[in-house]
NUTIDO-479882 format. One record per atom (N, C-alpha, C, O): y, z negated, x negated; residue in one letter. Coordinates in steps of 0.2 Angstrom, whole numbers, plus 5000, padded with zeros to 4 digits. Example, Ala and Ser with C-alpha at 12.3 -4.5 7.8 and 13.67 -1.06 7.14 Angstrom:
497249614934A
497849614938A
498449614934A
498349584929A
498949654936S
499549644932S
500049614936S
500649604933S
//
This chain:
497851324975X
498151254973X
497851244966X
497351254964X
498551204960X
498051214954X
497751134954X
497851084958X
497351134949X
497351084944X
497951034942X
498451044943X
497750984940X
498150924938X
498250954930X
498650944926X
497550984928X
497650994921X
497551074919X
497351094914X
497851114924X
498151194925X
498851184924X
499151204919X
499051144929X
499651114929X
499851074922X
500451084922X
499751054919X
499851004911X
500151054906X
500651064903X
499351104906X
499251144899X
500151214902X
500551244899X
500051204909X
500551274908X
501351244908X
501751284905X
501551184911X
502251144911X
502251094904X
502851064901X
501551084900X
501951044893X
501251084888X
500751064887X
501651164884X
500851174884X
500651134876X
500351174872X
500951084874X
500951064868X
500051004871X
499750974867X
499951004878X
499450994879X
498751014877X
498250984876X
498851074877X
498351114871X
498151104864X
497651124861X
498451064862X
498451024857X
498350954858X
498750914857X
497750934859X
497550864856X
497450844864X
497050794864X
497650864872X
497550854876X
498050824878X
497950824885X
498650794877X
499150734881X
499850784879X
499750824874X
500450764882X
501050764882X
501550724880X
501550664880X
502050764877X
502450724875X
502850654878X
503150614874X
502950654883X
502850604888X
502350574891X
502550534895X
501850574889X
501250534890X
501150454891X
501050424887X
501150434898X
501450354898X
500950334895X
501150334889X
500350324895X
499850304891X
499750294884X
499550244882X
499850354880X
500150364872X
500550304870X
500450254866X
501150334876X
501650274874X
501750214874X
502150164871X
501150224878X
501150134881X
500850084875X
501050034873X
500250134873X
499750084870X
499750114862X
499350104858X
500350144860X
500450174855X
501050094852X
501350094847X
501150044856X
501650014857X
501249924855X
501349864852X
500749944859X
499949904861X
499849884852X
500049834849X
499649934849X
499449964842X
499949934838X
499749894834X
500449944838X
501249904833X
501149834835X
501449794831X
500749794840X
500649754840X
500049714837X
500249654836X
499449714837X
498849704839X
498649704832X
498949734828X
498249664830X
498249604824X
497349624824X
497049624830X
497049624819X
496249604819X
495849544820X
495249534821X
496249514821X
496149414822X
496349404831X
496049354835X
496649444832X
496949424839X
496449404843X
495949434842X
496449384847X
496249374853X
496649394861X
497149364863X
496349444864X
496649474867X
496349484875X
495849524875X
496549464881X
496649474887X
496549534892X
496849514897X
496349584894X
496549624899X
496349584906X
495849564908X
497149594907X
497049564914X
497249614920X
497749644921X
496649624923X
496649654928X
496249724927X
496249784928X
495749694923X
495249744917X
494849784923X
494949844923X
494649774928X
494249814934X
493649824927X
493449794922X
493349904932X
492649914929X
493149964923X
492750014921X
493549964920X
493749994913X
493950064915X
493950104911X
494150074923X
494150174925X
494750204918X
494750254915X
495150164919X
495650224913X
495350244906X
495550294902X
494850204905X
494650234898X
494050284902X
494050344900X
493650264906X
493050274907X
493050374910X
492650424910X
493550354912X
493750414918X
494150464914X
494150524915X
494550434907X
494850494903X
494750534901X
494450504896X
494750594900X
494350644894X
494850664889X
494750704885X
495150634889X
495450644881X
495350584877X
495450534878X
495050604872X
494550584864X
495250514862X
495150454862X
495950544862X
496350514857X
496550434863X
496450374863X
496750474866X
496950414874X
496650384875X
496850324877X
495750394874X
495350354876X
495350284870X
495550234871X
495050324865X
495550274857X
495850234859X
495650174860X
496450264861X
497150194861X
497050144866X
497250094867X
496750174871X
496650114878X
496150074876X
496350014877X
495450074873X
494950044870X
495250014865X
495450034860X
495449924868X
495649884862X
494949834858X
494949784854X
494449864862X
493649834859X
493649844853X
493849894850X
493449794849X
493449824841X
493649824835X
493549834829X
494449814840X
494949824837X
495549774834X
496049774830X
495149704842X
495449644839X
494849594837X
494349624835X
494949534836X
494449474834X
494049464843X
493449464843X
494349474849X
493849454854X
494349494859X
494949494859X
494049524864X
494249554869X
494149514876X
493549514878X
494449484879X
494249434885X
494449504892X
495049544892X
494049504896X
494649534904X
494249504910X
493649484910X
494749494914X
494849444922X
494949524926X
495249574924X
494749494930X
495049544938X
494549494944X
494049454943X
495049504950X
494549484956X
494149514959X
493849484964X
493849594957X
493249614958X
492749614953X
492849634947X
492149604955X
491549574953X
491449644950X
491049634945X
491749714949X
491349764945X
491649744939X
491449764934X
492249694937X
492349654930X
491849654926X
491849674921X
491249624928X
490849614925X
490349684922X
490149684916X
490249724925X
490049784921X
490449824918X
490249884917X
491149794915X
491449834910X
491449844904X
491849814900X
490949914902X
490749884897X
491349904890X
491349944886X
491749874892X
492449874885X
492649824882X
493049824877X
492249754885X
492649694887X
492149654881X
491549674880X
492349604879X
491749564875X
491549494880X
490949464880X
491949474884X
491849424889X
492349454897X
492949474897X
491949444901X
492249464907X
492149394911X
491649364910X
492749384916X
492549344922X
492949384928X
493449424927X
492549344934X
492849354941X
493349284942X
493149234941X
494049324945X
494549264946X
494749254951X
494649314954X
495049214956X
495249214963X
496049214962X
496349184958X
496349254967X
497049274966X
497649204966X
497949194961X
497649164970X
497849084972X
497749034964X
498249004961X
496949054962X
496949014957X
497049014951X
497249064948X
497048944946X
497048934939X
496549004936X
496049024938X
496849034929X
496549074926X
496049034922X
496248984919X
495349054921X
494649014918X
495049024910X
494749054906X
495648984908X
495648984900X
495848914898X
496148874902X
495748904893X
496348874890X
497048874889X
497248934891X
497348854887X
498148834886X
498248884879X
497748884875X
498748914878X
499048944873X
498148964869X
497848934865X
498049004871X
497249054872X
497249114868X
496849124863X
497649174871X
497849224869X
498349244866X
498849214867X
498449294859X
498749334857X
499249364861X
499749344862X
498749404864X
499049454867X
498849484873X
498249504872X
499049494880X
498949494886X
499149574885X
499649594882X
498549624892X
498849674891X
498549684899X
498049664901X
499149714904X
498949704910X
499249784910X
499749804908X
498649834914X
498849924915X
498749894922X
498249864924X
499349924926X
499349954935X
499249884937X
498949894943X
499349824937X
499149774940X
499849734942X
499649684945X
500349734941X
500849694945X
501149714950X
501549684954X
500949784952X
501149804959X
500549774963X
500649784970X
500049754961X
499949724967X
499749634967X
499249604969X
500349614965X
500249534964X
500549504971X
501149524974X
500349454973X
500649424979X
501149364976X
501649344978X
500849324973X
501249274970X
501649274963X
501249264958X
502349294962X
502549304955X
502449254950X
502249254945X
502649214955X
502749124951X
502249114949X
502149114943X
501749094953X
500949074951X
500749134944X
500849104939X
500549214946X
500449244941X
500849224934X
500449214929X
501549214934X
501849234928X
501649144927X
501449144921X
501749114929X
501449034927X
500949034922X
501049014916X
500449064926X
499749054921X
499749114914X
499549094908X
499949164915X
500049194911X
500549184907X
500649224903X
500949134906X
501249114901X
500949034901X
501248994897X
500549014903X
500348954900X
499548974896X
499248934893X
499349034896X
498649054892X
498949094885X
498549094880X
499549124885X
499749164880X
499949094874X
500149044876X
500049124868X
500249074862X
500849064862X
501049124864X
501249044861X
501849044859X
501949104853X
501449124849X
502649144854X
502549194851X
502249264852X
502349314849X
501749244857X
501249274857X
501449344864X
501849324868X
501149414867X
501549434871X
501249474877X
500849514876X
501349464884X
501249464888X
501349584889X
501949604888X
501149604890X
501149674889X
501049704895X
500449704897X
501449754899X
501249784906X
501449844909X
502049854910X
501149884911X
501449964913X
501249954921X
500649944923X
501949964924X
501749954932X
502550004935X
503150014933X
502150024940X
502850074943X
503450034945X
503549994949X
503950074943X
504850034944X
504750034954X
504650074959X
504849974954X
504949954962X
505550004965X
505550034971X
506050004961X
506750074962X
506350154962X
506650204965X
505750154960X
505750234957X
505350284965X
505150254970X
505350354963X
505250364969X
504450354970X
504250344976X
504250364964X
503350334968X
503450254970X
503150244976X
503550214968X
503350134973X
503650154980X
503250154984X
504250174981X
504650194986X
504050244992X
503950234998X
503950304989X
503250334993X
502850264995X
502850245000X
502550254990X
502150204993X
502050174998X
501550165001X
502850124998X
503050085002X
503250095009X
503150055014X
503450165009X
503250195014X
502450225019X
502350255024X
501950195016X
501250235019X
501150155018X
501250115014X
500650155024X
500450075027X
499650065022X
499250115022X
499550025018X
499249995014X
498650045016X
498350075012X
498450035022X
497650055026X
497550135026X
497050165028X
498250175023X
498350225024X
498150255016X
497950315016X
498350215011X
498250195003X
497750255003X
497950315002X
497150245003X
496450305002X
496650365004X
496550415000X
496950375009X
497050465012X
497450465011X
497450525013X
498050445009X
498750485005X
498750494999X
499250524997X
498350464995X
497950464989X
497650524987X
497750564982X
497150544992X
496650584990X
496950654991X
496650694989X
497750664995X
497850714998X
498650724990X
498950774990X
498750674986X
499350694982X
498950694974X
499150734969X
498350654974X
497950634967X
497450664970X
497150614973X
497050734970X
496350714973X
495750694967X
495150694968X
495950694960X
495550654957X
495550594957X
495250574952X
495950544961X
495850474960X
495250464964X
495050494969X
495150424962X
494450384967X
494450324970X
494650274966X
494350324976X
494550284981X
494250204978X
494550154979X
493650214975X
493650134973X
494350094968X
494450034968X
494650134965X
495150134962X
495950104966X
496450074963X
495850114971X
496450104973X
496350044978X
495850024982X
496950004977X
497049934980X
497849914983X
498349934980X
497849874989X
498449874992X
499049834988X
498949784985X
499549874987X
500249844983X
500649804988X
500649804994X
501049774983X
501549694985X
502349714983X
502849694986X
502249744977X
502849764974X
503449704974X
503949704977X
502949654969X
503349584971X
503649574964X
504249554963X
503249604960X
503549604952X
503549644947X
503149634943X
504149714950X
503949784948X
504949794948X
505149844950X
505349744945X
505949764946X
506049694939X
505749644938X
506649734935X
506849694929X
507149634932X
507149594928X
507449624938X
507649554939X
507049514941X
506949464939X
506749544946X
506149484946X
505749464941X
505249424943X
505849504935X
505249504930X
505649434925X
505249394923X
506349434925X
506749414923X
506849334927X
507049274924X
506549334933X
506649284935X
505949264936X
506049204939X
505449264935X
504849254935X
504649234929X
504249184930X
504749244921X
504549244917X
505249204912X
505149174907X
505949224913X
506449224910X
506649154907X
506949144902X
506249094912X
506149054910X
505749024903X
506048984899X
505249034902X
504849024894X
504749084889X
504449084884X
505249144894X
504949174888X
505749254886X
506249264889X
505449274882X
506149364881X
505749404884X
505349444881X
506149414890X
505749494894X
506149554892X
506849554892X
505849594890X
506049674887X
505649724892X
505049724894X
506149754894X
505749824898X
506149884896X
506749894896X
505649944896X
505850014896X
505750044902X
505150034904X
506250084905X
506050144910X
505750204909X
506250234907X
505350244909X
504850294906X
504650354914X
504550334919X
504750404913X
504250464917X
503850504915X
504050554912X
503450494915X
502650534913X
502750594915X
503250604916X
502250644915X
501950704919X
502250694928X
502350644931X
502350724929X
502250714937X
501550704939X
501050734937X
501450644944X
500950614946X
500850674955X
500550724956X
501250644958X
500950664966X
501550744967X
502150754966X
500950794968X
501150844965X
500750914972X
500950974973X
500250874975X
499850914981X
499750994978X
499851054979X
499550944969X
499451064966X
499951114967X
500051174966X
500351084969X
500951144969X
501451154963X
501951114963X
501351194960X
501751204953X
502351214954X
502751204949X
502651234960X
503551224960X
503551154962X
504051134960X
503251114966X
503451064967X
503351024961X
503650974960X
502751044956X
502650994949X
503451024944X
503950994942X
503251064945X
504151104939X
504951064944X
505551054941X
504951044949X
505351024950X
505450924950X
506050894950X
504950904951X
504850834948X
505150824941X
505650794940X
504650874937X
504650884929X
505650874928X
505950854924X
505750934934X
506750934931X
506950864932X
507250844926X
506950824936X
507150774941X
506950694936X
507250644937X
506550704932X
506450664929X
506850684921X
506850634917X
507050724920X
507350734913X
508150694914X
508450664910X
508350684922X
509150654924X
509250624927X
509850614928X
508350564931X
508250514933X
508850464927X
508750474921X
509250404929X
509550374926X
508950314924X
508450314928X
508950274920X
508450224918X
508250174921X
507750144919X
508650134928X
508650104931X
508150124937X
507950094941X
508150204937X
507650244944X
506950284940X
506650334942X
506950254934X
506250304931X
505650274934X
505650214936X
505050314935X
504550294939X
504250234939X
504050204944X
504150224930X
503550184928X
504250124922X
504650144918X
503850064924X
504150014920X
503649984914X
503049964916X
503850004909X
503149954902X
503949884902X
504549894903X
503449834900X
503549784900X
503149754895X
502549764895X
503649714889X
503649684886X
503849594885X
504449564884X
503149554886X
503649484886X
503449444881X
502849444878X
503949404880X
503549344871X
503749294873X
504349284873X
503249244874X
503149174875X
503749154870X
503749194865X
504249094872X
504649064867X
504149004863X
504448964859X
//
């Protein structure tokens, strides 16, 4: 069985260079982040966790573009687990209740960047409420979450939430079980993103396919994802980035 990064270097081997692929949703994501993001800003990760995507990275450049510490005037992140607070990326962290009002002020934020957190939202309305009542006018709400259409949410929604950690550890086995949490898949499709937010603000989304994710090390099963994604139409690509600007 190979590697996740046997598998990389030999299906894109421009990986050998600098560590990422030309499809790199992360690159792309926050290379996008970067066209945005102002030294004054004041800026949100919501749904910041203990920081694992930067933490857990090894590649030098990735880690860079994800680390928006430094880079703006103030870093704020929320999540509703209490490891928020040990993350150390963050210039102010709180713990938030899912039901509840977000601990900010009115028109707060620059710019809001939410990685992997809207598949597992329970209330659209509520989230997309507050996060457009914290963001500035202008100002833009930012999000990479998988296409409710694509075949990963699809897998997902197939295996019962409780099952989440062992079909995980059996498709990704370097994810780590602290990492993983139960999906809603309530605002992971362009219409409901559209009807949750469409009201105060311009939602923009692209369809995107990365690397092959769930792959069980097998290199003909990773090379034929890898085909299957060059002819996915855009409406079934895996991973949705989302783009929103308060009016």
């Amino acid at each position: 069985m190979a590697t996740t990064e046997e598998l990389l270097e030999r299906f894109y081997p421009e990986c050998n260079v600098g560590g990422f692929s030309h499809v790199d949703g992360t690159v792309v994501f926050f290379t996008q982040i970067a066209a945005l993001l102002r030294p004054t800003d004041r800026v949100l990760d919501f749904g910041a966790g203990r920081g694992e995507p930067i933490v857990d990275d090894t590649v030098p450049y990735r880690r860079y573009l994800s680390n928006l510490k430094g880079r703006c005037a103030q870093l704020y992140g929320c999540d509703v687990d209490d490891v928020v607070l040990d993350n150390p990326y963050l210039d102010h962290a709180e713990v938030i209740r899912p039901e509840g009002a977000l601990p900010y002020p009115d028109n707060q934020f620059d710019l809001i960047v939410a990685r992997h957190v809207f598949e597992h939202v329970d209330d659209p309305d509520h989230v997309a409420h507050e996060l457009l009542r914290i963001v500035k006018p202008g100002g833009w709400i930012t999000a990479v979450t998988p296409n409710k259409l694509g075949y990963i949410a699809l897998g997902a929604r197939l295996v019962p939430n409780r099952l989440h950690v062992r079909a995980l550890k059996r498709v990704q086995p370097e994810r780590k079980s602290q990492d993983v949490f139960p999906t809603r898949y309530r605002l992971n499709t362009r219409r409901a993103l559209r009807r949750a937010f469409g009201g105060g603000a311009e939602v923009f989304t692209a369809g995107w396919a990365s690397e092959p994710c769930y792959h069980f090390g097998s290199p003909s099963l990773y090379r034929s994802f890898k085909w299957a994604h060059k002819f996915l139409p855009a409406v079934l690509q895996p991973t949705l980035f989302i783009y929103i600007r308060k009016r």
